[in-house]
DRENVEX-933919 format. One record per residue (C-alpha): chain; residue number from 1; y, x negated, z. Coordinates in nm, 3 decimals, always signed. Example, Ala and Ser with C-alpha at 12.3 -4.5 7.8 and 13.67 -1.06 7.14 Angstrom:
2
 unit pos      c2      c1      c3
    A   1  -0.450  -1.230  +0.780
    A   2  -0.106  -1.367  +0.714
END
This chain:
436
 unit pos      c2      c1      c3
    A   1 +13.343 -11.124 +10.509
    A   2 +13.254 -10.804 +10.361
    A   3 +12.995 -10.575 +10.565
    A   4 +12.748 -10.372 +10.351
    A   5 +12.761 -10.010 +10.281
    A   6 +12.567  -9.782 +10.459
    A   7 +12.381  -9.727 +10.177
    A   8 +12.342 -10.086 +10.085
    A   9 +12.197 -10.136 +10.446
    A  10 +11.953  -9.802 +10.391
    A  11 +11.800  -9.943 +10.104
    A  12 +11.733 -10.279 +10.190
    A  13 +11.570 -10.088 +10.480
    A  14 +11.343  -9.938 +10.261
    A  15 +11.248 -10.178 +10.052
    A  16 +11.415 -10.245  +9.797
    A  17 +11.301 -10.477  +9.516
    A  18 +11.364 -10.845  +9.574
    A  19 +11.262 -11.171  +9.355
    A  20 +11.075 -11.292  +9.654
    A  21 +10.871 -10.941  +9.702
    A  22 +10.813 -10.897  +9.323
    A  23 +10.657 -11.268  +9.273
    A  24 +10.476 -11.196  +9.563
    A  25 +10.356 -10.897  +9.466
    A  26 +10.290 -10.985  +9.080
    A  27 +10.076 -11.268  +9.186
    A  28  +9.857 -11.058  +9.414
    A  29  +9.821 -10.850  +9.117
    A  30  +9.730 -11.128  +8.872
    A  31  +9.434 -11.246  +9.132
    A  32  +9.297 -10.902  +9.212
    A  33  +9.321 -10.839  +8.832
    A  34  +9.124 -11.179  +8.770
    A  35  +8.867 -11.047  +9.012
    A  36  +8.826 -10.734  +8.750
    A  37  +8.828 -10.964  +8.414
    A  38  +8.566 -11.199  +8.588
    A  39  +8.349 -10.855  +8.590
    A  40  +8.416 -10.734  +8.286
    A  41  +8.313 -11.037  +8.107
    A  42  +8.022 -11.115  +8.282
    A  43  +7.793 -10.963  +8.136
    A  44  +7.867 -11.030  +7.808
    A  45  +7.854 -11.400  +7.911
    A  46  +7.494 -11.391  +8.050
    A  47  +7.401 -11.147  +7.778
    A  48  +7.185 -11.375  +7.590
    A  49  +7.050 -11.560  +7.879
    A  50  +6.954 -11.208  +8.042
    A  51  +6.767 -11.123  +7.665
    A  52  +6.531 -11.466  +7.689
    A  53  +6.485 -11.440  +8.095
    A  54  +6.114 -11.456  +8.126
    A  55  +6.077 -11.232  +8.457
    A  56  +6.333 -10.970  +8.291
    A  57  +6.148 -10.909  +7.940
    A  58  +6.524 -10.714  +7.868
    A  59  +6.511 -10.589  +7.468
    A  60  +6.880 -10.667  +7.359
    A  61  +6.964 -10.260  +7.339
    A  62  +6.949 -10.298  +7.760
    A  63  +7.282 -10.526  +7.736
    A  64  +7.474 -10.244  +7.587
    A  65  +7.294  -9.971  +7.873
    A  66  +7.402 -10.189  +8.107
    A  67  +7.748 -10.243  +8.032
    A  68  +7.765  -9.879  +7.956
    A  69  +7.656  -9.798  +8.324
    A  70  +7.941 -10.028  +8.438
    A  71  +8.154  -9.808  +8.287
    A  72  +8.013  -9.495  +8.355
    A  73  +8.139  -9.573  +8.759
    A  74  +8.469  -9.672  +8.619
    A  75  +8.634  -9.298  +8.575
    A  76  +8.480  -9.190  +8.916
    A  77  +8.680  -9.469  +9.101
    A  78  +9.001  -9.476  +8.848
    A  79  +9.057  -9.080  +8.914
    A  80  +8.927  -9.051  +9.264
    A  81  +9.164  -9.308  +9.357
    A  82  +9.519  -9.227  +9.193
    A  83  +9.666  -8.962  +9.420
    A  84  +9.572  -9.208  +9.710
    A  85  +9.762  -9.421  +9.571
    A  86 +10.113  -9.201  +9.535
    A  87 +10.012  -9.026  +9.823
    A  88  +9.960  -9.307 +10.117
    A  89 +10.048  -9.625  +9.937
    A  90  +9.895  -9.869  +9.720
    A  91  +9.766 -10.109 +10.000
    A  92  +9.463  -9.930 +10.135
    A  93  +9.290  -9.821  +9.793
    A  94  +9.352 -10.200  +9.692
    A  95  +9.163 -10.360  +9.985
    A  96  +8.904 -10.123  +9.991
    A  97  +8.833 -10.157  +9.618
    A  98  +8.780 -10.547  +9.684
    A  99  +8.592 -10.530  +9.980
    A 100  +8.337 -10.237  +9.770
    A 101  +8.334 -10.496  +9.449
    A 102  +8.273 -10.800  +9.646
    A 103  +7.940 -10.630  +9.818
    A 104  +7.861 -10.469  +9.442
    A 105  +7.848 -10.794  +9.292
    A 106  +7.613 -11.005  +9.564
    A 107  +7.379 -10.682  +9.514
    A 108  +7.370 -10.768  +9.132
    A 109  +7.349 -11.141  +9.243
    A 110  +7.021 -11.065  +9.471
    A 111  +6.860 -10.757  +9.296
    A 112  +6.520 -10.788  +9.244
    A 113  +6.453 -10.608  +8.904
    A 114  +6.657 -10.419  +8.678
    A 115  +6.667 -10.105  +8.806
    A 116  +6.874 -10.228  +9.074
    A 117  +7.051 -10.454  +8.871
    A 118  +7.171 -10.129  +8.696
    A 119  +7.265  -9.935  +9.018
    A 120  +7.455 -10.194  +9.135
    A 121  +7.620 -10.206  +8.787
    A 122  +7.754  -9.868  +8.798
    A 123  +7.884  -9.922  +9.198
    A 124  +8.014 -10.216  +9.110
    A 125  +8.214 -10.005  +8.840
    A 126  +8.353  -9.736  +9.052
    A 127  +8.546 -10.029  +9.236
    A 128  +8.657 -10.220  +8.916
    A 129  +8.749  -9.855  +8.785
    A 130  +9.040  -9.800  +9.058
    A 131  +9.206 -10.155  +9.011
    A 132  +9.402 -10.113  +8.694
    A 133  +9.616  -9.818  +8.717
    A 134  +9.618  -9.918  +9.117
    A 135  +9.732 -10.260  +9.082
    A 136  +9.964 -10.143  +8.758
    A 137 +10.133  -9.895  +8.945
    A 138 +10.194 -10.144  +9.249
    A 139 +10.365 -10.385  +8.954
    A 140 +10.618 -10.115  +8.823
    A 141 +10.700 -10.009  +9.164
    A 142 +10.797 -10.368  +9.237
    A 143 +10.927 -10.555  +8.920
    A 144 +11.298 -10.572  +8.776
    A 145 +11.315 -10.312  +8.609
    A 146 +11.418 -10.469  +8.303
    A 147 +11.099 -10.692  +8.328
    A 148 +10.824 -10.429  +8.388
    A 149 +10.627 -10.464  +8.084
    A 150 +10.625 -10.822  +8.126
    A 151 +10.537 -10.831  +8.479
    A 152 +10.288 -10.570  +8.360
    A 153 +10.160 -10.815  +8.136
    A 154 +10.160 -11.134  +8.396
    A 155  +9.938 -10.905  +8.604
    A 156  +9.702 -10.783  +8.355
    A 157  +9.662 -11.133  +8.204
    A 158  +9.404 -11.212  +8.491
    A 159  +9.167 -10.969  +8.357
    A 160  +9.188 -11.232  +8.053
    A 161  +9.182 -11.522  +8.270
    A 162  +8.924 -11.396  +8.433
    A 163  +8.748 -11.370  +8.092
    A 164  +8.802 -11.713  +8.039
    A 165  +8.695 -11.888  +8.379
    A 166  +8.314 -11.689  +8.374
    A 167  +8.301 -11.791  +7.970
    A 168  +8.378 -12.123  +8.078
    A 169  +8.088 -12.100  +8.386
    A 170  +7.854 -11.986  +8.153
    A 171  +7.884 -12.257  +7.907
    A 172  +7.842 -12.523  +8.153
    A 173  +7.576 -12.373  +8.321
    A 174  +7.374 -12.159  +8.131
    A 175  +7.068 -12.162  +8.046
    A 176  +7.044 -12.427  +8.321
    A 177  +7.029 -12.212  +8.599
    A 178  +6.930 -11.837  +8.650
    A 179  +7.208 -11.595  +8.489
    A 180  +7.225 -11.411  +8.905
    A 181  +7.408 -11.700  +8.992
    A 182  +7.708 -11.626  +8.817
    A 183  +7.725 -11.243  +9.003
    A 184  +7.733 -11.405  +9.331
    A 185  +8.038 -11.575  +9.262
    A 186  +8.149 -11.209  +9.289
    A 187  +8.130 -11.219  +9.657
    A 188  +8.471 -11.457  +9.706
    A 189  +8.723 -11.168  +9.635
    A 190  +8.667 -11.074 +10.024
    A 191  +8.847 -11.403 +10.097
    A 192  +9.120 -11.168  +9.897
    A 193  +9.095 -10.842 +10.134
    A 194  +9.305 -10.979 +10.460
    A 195  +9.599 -11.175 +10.214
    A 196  +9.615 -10.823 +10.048
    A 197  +9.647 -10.580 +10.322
    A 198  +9.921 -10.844 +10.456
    A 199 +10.108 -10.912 +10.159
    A 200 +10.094 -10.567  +9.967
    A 201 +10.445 -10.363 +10.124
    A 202 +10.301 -10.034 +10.300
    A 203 +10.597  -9.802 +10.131
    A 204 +10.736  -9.825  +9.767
    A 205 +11.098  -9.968  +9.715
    A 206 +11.434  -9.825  +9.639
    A 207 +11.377  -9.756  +9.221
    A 208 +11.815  -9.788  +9.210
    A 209 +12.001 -10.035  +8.959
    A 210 +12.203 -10.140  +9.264
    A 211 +12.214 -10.051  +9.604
    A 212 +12.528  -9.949  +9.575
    A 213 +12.449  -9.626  +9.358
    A 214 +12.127  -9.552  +9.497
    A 215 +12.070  -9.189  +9.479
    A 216 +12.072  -8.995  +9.808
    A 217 +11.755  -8.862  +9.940
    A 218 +11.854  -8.536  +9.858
    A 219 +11.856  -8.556  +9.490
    A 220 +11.496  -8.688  +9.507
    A 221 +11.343  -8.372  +9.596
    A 222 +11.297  -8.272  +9.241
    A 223 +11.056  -8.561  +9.148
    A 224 +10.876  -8.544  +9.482
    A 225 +10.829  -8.175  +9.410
    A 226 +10.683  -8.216  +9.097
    A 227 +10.412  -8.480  +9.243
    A 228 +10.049  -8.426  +9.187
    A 229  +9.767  -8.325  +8.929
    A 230  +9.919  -7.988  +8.760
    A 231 +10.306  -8.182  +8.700
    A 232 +10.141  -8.448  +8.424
    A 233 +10.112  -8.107  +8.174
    A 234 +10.447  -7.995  +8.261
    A 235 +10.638  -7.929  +7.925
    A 236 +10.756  -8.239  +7.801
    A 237 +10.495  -8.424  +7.921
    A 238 +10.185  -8.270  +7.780
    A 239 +10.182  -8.437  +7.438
    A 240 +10.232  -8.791  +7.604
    A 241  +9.939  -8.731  +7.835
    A 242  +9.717  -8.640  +7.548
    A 243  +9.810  -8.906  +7.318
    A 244  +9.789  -9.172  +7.577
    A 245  +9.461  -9.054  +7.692
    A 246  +9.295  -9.088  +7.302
    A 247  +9.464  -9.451  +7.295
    A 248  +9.327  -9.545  +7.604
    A 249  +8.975  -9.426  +7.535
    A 250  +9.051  -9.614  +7.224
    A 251  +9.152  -9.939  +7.307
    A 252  +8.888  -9.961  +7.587
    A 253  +8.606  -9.875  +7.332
    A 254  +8.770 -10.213  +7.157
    A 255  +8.772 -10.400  +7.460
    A 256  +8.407 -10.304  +7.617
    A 257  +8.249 -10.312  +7.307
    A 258  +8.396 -10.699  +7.240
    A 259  +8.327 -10.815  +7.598
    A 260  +7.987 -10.712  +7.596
    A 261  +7.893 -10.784  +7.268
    A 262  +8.108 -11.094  +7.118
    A 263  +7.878 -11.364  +7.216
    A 264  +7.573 -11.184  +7.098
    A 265  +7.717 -11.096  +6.806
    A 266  +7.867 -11.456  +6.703
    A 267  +7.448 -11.546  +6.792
    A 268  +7.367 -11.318  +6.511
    A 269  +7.610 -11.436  +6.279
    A 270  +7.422 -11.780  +6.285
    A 271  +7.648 -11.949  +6.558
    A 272  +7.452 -12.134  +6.855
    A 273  +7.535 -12.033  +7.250
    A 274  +7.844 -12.298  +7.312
    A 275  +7.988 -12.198  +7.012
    A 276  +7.958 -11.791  +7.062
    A 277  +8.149 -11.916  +7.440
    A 278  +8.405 -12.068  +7.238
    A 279  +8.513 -11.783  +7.085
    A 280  +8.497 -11.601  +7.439
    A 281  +8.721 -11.818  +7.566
    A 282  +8.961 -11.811  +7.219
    A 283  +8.933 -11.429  +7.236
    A 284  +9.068 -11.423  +7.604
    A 285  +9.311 -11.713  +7.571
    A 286  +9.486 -11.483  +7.256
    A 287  +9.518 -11.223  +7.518
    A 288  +9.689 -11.364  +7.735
    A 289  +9.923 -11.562  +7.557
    A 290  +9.922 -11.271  +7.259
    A 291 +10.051 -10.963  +7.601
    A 292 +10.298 -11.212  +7.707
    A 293 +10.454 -11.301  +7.383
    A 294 +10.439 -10.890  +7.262
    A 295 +10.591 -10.815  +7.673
    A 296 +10.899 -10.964  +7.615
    A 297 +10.919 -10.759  +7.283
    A 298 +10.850 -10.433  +7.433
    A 299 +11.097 -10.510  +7.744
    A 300 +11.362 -10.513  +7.437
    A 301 +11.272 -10.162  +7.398
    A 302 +10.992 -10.184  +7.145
    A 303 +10.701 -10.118  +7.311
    A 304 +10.566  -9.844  +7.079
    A 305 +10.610 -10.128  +6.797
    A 306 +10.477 -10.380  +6.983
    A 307 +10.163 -10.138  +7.075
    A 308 +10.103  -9.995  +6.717
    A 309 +10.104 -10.375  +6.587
    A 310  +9.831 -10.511  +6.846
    A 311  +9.598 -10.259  +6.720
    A 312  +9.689 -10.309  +6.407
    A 313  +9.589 -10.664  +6.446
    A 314  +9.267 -10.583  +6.609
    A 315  +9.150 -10.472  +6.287
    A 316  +9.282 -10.731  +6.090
    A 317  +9.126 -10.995  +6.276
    A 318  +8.784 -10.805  +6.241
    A 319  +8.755 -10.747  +5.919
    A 320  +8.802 -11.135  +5.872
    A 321  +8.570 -11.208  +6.157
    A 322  +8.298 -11.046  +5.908
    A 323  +8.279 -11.350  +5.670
    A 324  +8.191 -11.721  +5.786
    A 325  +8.560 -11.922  +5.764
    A 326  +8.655 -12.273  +5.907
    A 327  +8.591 -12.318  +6.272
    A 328  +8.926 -12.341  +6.331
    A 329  +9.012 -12.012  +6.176
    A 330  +8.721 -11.825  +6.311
    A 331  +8.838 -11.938  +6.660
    A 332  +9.249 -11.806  +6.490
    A 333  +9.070 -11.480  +6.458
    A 334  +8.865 -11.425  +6.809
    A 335  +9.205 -11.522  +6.955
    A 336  +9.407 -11.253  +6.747
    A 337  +9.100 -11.028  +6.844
    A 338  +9.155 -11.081  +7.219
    A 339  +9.509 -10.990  +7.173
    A 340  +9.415 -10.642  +6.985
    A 341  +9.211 -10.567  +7.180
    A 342  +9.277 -10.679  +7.538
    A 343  +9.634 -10.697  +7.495
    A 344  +9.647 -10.377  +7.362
    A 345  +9.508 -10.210  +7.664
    A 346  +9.795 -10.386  +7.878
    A 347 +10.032 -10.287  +7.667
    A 348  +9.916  -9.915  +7.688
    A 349  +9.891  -9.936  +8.078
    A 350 +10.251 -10.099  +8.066
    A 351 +10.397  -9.792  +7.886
    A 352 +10.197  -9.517  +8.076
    A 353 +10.379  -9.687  +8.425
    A 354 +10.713  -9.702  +8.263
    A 355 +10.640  -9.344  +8.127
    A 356 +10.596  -9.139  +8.460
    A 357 +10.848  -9.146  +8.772
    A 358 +10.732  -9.316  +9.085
    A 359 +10.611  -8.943  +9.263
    A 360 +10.339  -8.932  +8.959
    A 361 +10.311  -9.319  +8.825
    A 362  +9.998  -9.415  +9.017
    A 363  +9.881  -9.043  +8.923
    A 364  +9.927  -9.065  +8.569
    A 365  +9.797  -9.422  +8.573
    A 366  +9.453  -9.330  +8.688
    A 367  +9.407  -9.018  +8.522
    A 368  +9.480  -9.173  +8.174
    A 369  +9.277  -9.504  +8.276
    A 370  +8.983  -9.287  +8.370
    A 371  +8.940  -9.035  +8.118
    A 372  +9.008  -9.376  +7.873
    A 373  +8.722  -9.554  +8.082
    A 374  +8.463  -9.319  +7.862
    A 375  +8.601  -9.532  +7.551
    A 376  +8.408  -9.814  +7.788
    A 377  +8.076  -9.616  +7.870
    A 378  +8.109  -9.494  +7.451
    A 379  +8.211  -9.879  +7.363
    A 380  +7.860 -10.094  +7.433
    A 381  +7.655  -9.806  +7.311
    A 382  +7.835  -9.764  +7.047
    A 383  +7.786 -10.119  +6.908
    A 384  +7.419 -10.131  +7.040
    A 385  +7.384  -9.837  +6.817
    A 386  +7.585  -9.993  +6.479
    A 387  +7.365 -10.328  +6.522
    A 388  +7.012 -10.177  +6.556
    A 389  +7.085  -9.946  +6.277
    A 390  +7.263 -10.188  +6.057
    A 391  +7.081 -10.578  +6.028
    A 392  +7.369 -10.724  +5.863
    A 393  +7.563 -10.965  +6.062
    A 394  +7.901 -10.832  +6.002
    A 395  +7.800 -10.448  +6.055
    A 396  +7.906 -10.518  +6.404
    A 397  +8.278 -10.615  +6.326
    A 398  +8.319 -10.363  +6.098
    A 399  +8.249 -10.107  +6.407
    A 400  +8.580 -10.227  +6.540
    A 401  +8.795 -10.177  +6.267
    A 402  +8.795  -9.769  +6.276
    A 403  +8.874  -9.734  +6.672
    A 404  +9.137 -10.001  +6.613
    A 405  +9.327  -9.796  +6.286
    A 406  +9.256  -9.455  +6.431
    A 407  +9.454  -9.659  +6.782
    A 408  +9.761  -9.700  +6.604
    A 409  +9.774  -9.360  +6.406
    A 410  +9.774  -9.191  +6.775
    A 411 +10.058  -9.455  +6.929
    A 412 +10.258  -9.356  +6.580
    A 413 +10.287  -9.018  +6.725
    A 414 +10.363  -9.071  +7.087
    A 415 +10.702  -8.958  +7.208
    A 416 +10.938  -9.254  +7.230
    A 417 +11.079  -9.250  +7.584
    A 418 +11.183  -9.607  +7.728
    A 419 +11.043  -9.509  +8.088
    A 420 +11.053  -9.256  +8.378
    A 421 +11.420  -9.017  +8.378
    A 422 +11.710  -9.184  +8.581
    A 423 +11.648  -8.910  +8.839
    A 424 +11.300  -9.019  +8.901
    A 425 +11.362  -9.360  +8.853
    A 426 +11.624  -9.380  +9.149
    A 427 +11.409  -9.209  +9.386
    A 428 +11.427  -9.404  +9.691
    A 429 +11.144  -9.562  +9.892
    A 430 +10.900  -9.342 +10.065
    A 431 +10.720  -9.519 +10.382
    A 432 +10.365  -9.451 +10.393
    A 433 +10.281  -9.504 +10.777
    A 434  +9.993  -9.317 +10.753
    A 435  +9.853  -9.630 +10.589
    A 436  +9.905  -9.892 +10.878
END
């Protein structure tokens, strides 16, 4: 029997990527993700139950403050968080982000009047704000590498699950009881915080196609020296950054603006509560099924296809979302919505990981994510703004369609590159002790 290599033996040491640590990890990130899409959807869901609330007296412009105040936390925790993340691991910023959100949302679930139902809003954001590019970053790190964008994609479905389960709360319980309830559920994701800080690997893995050929630690001084804020503008790179940034703030305009405002809007368009839910749950269910089908497309090596096309589709399914159709195509249409919109945004935080090197992944991740999170202060606004100005029931589909074109105009002009540079790629696995 053959004995491994010494460097066979060094990288299994540190870390390297197994089936049994990637499934692991990718289904930590699917429930911590499911954590952020219950969140995100929330609101939306209780929206119209928050409007009639007796004690509240909320006008319906309050629904798109508050989901704007959600997002105003989510830059704060998206950026303050993505050099921890390179720099000590993506464990600790993890935990801590679920512990923070779980105590966020039993403050919404107990607050006492809506000023504090706003602050806790905006907390509650900073912590939801750090979990994408965190828990995306922690995926690319750990998946095959020829099955990152659809691991990616696995992960970043929960946000849509979690979409789904809350729509499907609030439609058996609402108006029944009060719409706090549902925030309280928020509280479980502590159950999360020991299973993550015990499952999540404290250092990042061997990035080599074989163990074999791993490069030596020498030749990964290069990408470690280029590590930090200042190396995302390094020639090259610039372009990518800026692009990516516009289609972020984009697509998250599409999605904030949807998950805060669908329901209400399908209300206005003459539809009654269980159906508006209906189309929640449609919208989220495309997502998911819509970023897994397009993730095995881009893992071919067209993932700036697969991206232009989703927002392409975003618009298309709005623009017929403005007349009344069959129930069965109307429900087509929220589903092909989710997947503009929703699955766009995966797809976008699929190809910024694969973009950037391990040294800079987690640094690129949040600093795109977070300057994109103003698309999701700009998004509820936004269509509070079209809908108060504009009566007709349509004018607030037809605020989706220019984000959505003006989305795939900027991907059109992204430079193609399939991921990070063989050098940075093969960096081995730095242990981040400081962590533990």
């Amino acid at each position: 029997m053959t004995s491994p290599s010494p460097e066979t033996s060094a990288a299994a040491a540190a870390g390297a990527p197994n089936r049994r640590t990637s499934l692991l990890v990718l289904l930590i990130g699917v429930l911590v993700l499911f954590i952020d899409g219950y969140d995100l959807f929330v609101l939306g869901t209780v929206g119209p139950s928050l409007i009639t609330d007796p004690d509240w007296h909320i006008a319906p412009a309050t629904i798109g403050t508050l989901g704007s105040l959600t997002a105003l936390g989510m830059p704060i925790g998206a950026i303050s968080t993505a050099r921890m993340g390179d720099a000590r691991g993506r464990r600790l910023p993890i935990t801590l982000c679920l512990a923070w959100i779980s105590l966020c949302m039993l403050l919404s679930g107990l607050a006492p009047s809506i000023g504090v139902f706003g602050l806790s809003r905006f907390l509650t954001g900073i912590g939801i704000g750090a979990l994408s590019p965190l828990v995306t970053a922690l995926i690319v790190d750990w998946a095959p590498p020829r099955r990152r964008t659809l691991f990616v994609g696995v992960a970043l479905s929960g946000i849509a699950l979690g979409g789904v389960v809350v729509a499907c709360i609030g439609r058996a319980v609402l108006p029944g009881v009060h719409f706090q309830t549902l925030f309280l559920v928020g509280i479980l994701p502590l159950l999360l915080v020991p299973l993550c800080w015990k499952a999540i690997p404290s250092h990042r893995p061997a990035y080599a196609a074989a163990p074999d050929t791993a490069t030596p630690a020498a030749a990964a001084t290069p990408a470690a020296a280029e590590s930090g804020w200042a190396a995302l503008f390094a020639p090259g790179r610039r372009l990518a950054v800026v692009l990516f940034c516009f289609t972020a703030f984009l697509g998250l305009v599409l999605v904030y603006g949807a998950s805060t405002w669908l329901p209400t809007l399908m209300i206005k368009a003459g539809y009654d509560l269980s159906s508006a839910l209906e189309f929640t749950i449609a919208f989220n269910g495309g997502a998911i099924v819509g970023t897994l089908a397009v993730a095995l497309l881009a893992d071919r090596g067209h993932l700036k296809t697969a991206t232009l096309g989703l927002f392409t589709a975003a618009a298309v399914a709005m623009l017929v979302l403005t007349r009344h159709h069959g129930h069965g195509l109307i429900l087509a249409m929220s589903a092909l919505a989710g997947m503009g919109t929703l699955g766009t945004q995966n797809l976008i935080n699929a190809w910024v990981g694969r973009y950037f090197g391990p040294e800079l992944r987690g640094t690129a991740l949040g600093f795109v994510i977070g300057l994109g999170r103003l698309g999701s202060i700009l998004g509820p606004s936004y269509l509070t703004y079209v809908t108060t100005v504009s009566a007709a029931p349509s004018a607030g589909f037809y605020a989706f369609v220019a984000p959505a074109l003006l989305g795939a105009l900027a991907v059109a002009f992204i430079p193609t590159r399939r991921s990070a540079t063989p050098q940075e790629d093969r960096a081995p696995a730095r242990s981040v002790n400081a962590e533990a």
